[in-house]
mmCIF file as gemmi writes it, N, C-alpha and C atoms, coordinates in Angstrom:
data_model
loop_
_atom_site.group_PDB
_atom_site.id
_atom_site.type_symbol
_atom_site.label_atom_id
_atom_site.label_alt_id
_atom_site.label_comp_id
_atom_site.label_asym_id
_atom_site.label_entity_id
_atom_site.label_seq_id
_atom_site.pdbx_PDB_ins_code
_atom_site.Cartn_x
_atom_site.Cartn_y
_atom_site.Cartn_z
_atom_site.occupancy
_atom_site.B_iso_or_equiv
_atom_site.pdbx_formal_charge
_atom_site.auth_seq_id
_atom_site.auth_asym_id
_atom_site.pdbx_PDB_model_num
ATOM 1 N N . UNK Axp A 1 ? 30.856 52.01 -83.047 1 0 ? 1 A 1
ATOM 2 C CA . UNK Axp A 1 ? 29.42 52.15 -83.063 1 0 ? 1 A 1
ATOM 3 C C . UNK Axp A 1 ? 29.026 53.603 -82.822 1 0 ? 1 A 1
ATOM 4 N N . UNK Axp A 2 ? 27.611 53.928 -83.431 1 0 ? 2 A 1
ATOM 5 C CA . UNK Axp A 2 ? 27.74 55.312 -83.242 1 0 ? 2 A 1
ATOM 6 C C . UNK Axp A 2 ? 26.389 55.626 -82.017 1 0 ? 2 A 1
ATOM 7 N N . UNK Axp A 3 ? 25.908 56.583 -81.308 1 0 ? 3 A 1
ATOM 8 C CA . UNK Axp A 3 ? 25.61 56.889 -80.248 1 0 ? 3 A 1
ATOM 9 C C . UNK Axp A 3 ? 24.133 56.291 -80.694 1 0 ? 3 A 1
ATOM 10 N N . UNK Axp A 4 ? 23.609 56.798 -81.736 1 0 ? 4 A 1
ATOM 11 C CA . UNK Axp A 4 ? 22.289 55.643 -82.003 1 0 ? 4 A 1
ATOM 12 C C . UNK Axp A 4 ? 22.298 54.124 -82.198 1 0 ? 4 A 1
ATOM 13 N N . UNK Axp A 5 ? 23.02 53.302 -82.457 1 0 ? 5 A 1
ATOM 14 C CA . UNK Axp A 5 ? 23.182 52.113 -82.159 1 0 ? 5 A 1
ATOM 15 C C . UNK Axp A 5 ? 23.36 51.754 -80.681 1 0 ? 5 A 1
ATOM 16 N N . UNK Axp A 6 ? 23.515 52.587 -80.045 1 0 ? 6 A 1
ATOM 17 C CA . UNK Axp A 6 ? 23.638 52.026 -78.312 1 0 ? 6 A 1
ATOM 18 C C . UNK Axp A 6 ? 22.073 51.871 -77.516 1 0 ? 6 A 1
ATOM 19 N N . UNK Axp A 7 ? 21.722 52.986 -78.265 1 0 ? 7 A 1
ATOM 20 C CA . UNK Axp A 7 ? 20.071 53.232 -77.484 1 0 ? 7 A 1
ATOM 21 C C . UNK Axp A 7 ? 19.196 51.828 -77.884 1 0 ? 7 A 1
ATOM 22 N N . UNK Axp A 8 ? 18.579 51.516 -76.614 1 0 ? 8 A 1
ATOM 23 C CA . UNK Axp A 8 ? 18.12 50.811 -76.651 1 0 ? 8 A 1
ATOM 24 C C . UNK Axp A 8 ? 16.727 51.267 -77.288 1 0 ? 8 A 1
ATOM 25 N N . UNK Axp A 9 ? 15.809 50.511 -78.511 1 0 ? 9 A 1
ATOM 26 C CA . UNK Axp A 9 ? 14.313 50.694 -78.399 1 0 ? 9 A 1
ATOM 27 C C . UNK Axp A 9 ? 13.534 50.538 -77.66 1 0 ? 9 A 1
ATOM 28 N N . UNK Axp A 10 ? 12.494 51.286 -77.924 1 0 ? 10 A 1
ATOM 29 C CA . UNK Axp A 10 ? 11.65 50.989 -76.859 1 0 ? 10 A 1
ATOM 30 C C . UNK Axp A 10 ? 10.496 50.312 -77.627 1 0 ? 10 A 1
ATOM 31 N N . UNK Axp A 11 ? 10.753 48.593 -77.331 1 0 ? 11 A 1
ATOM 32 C CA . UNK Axp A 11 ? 9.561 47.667 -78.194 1 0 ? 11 A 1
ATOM 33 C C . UNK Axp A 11 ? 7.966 47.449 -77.904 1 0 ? 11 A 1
ATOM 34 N N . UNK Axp A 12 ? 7.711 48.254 -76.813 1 0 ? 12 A 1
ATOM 35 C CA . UNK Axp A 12 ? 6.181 48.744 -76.418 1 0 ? 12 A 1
ATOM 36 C C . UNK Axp A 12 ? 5.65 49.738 -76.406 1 0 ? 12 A 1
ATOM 37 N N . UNK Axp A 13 ? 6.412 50.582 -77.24 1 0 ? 13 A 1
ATOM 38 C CA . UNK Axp A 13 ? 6.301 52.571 -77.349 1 0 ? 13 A 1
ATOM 39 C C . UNK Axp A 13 ? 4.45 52.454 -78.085 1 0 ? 13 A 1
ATOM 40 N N . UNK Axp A 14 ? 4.208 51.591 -79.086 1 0 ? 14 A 1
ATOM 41 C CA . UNK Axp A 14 ? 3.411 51.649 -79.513 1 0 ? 14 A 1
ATOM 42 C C . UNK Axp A 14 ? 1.789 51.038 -78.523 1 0 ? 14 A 1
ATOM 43 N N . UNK Axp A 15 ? 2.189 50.513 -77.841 1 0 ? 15 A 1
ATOM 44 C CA . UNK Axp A 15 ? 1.298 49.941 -76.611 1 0 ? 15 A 1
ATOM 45 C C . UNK Axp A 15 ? 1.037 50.983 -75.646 1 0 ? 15 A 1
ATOM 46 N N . UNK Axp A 16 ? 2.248 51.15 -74.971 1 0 ? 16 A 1
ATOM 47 C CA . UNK Axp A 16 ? 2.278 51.809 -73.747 1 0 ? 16 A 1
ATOM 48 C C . UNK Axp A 16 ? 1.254 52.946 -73.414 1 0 ? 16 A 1
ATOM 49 N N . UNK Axp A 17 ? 0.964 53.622 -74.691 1 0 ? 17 A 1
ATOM 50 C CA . UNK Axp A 17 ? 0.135 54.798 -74.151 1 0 ? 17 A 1
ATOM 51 C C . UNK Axp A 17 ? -1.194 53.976 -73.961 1 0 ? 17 A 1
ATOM 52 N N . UNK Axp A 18 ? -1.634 52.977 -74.44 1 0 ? 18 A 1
ATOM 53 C CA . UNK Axp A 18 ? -3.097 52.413 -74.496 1 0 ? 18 A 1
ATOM 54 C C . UNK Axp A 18 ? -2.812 52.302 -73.381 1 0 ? 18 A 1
ATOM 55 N N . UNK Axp A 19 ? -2.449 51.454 -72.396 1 0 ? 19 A 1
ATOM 56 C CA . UNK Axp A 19 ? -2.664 50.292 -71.486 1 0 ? 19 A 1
ATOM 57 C C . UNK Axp A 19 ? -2.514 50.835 -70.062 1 0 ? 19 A 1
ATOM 58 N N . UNK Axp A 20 ? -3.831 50.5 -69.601 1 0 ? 20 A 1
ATOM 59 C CA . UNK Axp A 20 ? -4.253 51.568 -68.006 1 0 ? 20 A 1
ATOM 60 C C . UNK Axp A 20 ? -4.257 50.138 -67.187 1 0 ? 20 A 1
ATOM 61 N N . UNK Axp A 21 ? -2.955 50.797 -66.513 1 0 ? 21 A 1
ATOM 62 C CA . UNK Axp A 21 ? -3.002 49.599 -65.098 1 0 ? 21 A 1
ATOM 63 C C . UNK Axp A 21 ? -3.643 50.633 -64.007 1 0 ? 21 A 1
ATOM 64 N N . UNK Axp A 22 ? -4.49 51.42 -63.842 1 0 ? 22 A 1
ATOM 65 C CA . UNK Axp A 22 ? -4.838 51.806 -62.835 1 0 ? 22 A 1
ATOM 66 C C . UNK Axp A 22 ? -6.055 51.379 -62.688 1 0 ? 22 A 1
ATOM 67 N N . UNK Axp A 23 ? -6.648 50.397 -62.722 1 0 ? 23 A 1
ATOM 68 C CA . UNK Axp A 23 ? -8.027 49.521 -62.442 1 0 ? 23 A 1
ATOM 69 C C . UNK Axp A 23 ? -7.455 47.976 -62.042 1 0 ? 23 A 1
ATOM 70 N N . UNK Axp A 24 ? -6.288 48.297 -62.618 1 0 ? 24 A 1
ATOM 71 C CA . UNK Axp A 24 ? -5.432 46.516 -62.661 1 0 ? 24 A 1
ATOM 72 C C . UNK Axp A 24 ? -5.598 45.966 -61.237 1 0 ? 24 A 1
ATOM 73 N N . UNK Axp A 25 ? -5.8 44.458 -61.142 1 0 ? 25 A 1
ATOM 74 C CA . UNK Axp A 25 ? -6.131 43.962 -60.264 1 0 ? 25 A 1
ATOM 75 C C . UNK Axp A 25 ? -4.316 43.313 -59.745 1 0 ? 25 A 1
ATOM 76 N N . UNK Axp A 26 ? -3.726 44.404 -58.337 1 0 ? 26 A 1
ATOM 77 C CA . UNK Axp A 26 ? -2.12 43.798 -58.469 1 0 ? 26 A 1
ATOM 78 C C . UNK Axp A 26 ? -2.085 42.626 -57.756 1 0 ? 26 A 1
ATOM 79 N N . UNK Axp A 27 ? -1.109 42.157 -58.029 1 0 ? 27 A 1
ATOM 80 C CA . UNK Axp A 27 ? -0.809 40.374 -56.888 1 0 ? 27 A 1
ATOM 81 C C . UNK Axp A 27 ? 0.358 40.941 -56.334 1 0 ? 27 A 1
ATOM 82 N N . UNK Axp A 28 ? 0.311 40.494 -54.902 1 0 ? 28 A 1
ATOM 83 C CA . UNK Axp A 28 ? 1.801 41.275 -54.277 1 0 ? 28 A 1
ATOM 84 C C . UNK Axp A 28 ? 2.643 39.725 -54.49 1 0 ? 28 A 1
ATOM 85 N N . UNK Axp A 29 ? 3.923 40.092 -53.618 1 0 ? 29 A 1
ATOM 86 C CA . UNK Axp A 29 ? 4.59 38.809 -53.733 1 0 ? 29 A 1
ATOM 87 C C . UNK Axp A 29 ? 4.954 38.865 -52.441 1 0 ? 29 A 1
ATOM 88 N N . UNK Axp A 30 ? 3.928 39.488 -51.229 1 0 ? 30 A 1
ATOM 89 C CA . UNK Axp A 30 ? 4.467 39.16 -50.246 1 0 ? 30 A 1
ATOM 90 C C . UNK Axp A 30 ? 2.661 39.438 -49.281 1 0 ? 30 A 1
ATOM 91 N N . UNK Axp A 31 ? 3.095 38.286 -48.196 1 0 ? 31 A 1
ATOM 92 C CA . UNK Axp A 31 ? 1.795 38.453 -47.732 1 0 ? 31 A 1
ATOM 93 C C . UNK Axp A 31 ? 1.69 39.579 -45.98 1 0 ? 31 A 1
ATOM 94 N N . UNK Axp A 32 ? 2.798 40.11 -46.316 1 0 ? 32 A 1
ATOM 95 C CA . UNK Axp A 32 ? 3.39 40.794 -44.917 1 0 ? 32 A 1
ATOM 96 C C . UNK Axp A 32 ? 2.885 41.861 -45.386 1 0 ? 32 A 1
ATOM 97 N N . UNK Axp A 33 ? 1.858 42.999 -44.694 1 0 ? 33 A 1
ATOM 98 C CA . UNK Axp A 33 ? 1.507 45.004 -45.059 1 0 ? 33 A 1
ATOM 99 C C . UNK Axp A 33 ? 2.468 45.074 -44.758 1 0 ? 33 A 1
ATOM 100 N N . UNK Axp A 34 ? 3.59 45.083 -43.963 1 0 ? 34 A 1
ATOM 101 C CA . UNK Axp A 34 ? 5.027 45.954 -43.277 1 0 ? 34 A 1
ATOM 102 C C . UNK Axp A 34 ? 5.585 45.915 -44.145 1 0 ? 34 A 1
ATOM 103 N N . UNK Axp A 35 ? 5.559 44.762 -45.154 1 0 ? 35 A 1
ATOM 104 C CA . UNK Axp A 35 ? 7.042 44.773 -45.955 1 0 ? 35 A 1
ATOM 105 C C . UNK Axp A 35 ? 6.714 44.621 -47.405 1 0 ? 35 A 1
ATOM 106 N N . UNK Axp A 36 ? 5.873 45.332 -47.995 1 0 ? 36 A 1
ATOM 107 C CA . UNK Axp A 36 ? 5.566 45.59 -49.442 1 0 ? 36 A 1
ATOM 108 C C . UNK Axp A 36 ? 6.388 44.871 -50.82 1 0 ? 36 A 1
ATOM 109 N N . UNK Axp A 37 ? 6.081 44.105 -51.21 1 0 ? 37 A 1
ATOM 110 C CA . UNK Axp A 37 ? 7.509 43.332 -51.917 1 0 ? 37 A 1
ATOM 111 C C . UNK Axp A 37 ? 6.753 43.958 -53.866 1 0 ? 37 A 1
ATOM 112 N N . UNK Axp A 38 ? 7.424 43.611 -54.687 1 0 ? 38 A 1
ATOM 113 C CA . UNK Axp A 38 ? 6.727 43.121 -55.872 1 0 ? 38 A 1
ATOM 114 C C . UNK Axp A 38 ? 5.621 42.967 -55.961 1 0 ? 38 A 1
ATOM 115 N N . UNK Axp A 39 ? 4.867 43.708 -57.155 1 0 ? 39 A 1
ATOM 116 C CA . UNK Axp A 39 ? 3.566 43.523 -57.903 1 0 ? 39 A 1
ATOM 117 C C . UNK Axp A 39 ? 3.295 43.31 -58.791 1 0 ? 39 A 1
ATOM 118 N N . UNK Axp A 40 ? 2.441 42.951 -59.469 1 0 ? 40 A 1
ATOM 119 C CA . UNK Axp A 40 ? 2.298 42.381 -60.87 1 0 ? 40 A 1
ATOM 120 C C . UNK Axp A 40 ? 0.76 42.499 -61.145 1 0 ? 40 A 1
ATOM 121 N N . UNK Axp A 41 ? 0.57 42.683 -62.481 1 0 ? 41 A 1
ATOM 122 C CA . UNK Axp A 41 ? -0.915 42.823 -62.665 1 0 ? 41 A 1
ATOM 123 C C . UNK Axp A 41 ? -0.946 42.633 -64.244 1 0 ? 41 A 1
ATOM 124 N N . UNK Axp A 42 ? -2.187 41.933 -64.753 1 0 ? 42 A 1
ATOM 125 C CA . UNK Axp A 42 ? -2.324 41.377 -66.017 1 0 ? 42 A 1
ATOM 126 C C . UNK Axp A 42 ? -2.915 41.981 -66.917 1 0 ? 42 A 1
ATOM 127 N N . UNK Axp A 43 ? -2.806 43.031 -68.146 1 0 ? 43 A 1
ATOM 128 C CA . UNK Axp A 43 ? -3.961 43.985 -68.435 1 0 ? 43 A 1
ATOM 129 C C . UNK Axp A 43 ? -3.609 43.687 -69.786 1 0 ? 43 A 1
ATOM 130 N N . UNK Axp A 44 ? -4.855 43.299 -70.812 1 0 ? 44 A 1
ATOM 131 C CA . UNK Axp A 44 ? -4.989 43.591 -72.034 1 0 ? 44 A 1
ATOM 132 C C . UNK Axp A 44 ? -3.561 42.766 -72.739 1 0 ? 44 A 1
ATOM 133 N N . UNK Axp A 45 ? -3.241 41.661 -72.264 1 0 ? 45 A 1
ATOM 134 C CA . UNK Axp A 45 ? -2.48 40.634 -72.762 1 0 ? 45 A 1
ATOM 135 C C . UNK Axp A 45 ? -0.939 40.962 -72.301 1 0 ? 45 A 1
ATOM 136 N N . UNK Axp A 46 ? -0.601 42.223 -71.448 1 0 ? 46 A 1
ATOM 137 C CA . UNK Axp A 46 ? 0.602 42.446 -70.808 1 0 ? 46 A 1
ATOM 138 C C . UNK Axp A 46 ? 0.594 42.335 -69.271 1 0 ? 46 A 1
ATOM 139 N N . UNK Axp A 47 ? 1.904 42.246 -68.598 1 0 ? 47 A 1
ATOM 140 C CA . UNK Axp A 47 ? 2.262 41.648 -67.702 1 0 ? 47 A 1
ATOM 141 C C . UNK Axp A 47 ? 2.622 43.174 -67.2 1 0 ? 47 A 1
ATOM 142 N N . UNK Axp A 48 ? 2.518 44.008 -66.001 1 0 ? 48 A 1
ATOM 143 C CA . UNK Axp A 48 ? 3.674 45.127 -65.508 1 0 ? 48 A 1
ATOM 144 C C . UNK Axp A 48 ? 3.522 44.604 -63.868 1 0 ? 48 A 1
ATOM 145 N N . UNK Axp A 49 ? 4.528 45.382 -63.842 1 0 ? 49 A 1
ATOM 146 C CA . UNK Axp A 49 ? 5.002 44.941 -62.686 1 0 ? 49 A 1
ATOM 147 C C . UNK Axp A 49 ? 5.507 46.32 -62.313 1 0 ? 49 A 1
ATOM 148 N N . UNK Axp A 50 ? 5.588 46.39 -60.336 1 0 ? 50 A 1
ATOM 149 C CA . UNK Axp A 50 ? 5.81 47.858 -60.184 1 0 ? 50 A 1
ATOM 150 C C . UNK Axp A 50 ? 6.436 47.344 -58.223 1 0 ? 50 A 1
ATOM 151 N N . UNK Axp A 51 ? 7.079 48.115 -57.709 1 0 ? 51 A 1
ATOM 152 C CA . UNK Axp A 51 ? 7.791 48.277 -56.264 1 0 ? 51 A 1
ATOM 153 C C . UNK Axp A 51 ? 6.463 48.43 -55.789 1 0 ? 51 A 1
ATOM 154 N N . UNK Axp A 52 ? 5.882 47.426 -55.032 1 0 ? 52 A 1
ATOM 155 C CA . UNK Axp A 52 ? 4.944 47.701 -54.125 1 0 ? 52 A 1
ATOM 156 C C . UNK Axp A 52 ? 4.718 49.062 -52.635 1 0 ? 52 A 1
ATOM 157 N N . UNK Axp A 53 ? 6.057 49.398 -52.434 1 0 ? 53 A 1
ATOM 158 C CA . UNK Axp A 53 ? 6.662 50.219 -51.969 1 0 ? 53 A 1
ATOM 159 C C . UNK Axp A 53 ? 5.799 51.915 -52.224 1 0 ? 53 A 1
ATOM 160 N N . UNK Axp A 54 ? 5.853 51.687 -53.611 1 0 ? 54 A 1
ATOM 161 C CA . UNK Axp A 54 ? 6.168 52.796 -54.551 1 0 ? 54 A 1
ATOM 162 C C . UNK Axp A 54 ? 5.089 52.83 -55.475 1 0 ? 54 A 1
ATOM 163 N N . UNK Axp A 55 ? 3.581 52.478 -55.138 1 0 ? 55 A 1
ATOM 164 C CA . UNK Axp A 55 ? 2.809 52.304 -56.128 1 0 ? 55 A 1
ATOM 165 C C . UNK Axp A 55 ? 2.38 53.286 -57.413 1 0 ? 55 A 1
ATOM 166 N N . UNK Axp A 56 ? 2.677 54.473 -56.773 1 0 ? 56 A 1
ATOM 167 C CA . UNK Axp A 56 ? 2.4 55.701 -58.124 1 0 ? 56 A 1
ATOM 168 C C . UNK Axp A 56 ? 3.581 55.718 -58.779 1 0 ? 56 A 1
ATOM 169 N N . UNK Axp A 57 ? 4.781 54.749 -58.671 1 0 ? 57 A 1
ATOM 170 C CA . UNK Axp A 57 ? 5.882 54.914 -59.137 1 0 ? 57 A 1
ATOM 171 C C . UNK Axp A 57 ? 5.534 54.265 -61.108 1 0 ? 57 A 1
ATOM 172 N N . UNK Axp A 58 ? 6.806 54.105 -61.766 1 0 ? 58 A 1
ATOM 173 C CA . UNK Axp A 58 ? 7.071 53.607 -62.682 1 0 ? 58 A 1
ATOM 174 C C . UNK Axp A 58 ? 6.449 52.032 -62.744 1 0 ? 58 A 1
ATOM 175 N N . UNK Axp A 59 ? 5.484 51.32 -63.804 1 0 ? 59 A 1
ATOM 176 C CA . UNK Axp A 59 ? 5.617 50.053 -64.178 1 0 ? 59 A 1
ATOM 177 C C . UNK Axp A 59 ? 6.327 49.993 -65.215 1 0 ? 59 A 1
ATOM 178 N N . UNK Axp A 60 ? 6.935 48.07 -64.73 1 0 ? 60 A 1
ATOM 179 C CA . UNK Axp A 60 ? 7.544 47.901 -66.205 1 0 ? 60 A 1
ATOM 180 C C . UNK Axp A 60 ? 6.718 47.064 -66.739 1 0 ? 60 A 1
ATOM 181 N N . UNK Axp A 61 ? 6.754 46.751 -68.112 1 0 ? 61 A 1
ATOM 182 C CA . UNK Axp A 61 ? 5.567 46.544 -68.685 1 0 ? 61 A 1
ATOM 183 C C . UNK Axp A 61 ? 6.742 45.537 -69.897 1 0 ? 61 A 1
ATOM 184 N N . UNK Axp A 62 ? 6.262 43.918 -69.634 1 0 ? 62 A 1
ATOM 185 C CA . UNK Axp A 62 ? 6.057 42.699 -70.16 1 0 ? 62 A 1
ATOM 186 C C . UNK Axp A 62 ? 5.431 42.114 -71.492 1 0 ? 62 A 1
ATOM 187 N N . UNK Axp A 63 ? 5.793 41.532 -72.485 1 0 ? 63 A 1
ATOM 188 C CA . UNK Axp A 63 ? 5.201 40.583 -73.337 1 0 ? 63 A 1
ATOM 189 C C . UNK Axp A 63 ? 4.88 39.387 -72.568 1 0 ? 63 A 1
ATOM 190 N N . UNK Axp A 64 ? 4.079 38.693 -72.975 1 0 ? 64 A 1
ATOM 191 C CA . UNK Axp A 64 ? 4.528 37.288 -72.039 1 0 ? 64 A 1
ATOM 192 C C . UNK Axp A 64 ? 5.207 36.433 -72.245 1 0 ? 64 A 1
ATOM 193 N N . UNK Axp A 65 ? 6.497 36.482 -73.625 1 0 ? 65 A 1
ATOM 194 C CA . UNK Axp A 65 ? 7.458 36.023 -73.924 1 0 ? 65 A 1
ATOM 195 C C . UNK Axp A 65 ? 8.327 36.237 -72.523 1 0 ? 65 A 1
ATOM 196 N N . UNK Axp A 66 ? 8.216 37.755 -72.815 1 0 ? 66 A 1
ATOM 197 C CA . UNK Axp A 66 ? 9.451 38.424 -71.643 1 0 ? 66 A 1
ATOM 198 C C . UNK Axp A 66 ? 9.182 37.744 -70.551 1 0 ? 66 A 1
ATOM 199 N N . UNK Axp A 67 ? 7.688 37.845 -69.709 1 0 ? 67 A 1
ATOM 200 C CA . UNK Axp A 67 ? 7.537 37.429 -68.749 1 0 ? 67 A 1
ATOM 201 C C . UNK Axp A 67 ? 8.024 36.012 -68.235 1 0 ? 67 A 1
ATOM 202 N N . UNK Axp A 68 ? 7.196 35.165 -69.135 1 0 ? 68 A 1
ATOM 203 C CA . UNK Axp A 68 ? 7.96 33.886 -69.095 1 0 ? 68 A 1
ATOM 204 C C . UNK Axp A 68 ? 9.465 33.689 -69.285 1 0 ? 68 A 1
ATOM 205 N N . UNK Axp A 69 ? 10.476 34.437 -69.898 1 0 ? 69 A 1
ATOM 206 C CA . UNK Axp A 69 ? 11.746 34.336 -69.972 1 0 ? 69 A 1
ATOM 207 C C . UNK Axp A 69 ? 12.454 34.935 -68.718 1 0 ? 69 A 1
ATOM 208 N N . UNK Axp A 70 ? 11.355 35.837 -67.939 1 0 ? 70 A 1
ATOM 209 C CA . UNK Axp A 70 ? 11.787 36.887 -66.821 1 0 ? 70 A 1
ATOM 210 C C . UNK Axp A 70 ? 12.001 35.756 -65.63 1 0 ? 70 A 1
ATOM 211 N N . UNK Axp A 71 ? 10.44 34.849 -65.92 1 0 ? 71 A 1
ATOM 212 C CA . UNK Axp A 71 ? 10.277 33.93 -64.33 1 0 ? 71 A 1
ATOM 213 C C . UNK Axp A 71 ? 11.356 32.636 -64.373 1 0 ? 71 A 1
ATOM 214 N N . UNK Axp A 72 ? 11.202 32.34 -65.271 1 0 ? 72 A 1
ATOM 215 C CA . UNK Axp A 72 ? 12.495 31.412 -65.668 1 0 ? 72 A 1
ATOM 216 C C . UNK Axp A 72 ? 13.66 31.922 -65.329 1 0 ? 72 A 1
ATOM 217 N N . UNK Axp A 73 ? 14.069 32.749 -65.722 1 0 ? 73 A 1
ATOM 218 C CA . UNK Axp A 73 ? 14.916 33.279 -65.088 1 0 ? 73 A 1
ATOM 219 C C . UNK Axp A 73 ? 15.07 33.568 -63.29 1 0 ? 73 A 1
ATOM 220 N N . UNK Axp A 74 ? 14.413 34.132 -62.869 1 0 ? 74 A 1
ATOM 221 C CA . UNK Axp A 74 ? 13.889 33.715 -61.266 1 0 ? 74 A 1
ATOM 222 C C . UNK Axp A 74 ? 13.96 31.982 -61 1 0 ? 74 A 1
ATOM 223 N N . UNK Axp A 75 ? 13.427 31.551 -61.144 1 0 ? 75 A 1
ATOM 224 C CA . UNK Axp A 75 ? 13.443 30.003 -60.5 1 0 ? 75 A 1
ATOM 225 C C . UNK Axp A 75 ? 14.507 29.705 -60.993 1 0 ? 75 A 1
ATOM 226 N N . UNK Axp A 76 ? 15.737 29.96 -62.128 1 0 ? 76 A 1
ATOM 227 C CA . UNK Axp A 76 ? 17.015 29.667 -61.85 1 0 ? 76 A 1
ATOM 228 C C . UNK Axp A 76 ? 18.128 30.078 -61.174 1 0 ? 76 A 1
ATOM 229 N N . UNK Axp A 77 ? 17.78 31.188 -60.227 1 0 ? 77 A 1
ATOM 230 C CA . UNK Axp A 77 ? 18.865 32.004 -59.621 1 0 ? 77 A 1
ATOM 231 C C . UNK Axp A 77 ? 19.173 32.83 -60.562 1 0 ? 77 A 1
ATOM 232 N N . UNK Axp A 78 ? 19.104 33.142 -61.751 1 0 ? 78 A 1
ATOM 233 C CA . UNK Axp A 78 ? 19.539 33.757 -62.716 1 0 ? 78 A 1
ATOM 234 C C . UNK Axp A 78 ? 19.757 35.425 -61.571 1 0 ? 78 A 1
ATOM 235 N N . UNK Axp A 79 ? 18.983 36.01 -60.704 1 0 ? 79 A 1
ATOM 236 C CA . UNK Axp A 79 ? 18.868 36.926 -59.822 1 0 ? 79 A 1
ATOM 237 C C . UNK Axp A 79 ? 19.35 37.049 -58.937 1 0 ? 79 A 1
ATOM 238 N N . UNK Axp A 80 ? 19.65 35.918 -58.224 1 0 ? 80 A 1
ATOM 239 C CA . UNK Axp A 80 ? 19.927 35.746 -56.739 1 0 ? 80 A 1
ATOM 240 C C . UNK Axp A 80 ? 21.108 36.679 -56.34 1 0 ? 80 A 1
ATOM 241 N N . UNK Axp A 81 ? 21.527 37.162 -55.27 1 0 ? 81 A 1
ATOM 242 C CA . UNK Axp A 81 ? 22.404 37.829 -54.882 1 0 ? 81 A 1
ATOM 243 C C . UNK Axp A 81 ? 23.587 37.181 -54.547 1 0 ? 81 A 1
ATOM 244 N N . UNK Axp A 82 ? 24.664 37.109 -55.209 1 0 ? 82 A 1
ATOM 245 C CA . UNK Axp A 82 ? 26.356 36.482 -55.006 1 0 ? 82 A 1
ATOM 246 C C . UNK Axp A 82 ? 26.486 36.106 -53.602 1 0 ? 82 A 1
């Protein structure tokens, strides 16, 4: 294989610049201030999600195929730690 077949696309390149999660309304996944877990926020038919930790950090940013294939994945352990 050659070094361009490895790279992954990027299948929201064409989205990504539109879509302002900085008004986004986030849902944490934890109800503790001390311990900042996972966020998620719903904008303009995508899902991102970002380290509550780390809010000016990086979102990743969802279809809701993905999403739904993401949470499914969660409620099967598909994640869980060995």
């Amino acid at each position: 294989m050659s070094a361009d077949e490895h790279e992954i696309a990027d299948d929201k390149a064409h989205i990504r610049h539109r879509l302002d999660f900085s008004g986004a309304e986030w849902i944490t996944s934890t109800d503790d201030p001390t311990e900042p877990g996972v966020e998620v926020a719903f904008v303009d038919g995508y899902i991102g999600m970002r380290n509550g930790a780390q809010q000016e950090g990086p979102v990743l940013v969802f279809t809701p195929e993905e999403w739904e294939a993401f949470v499914a994945g969660a409620k099967d352990g598909e994640f869980d730690e060995p």
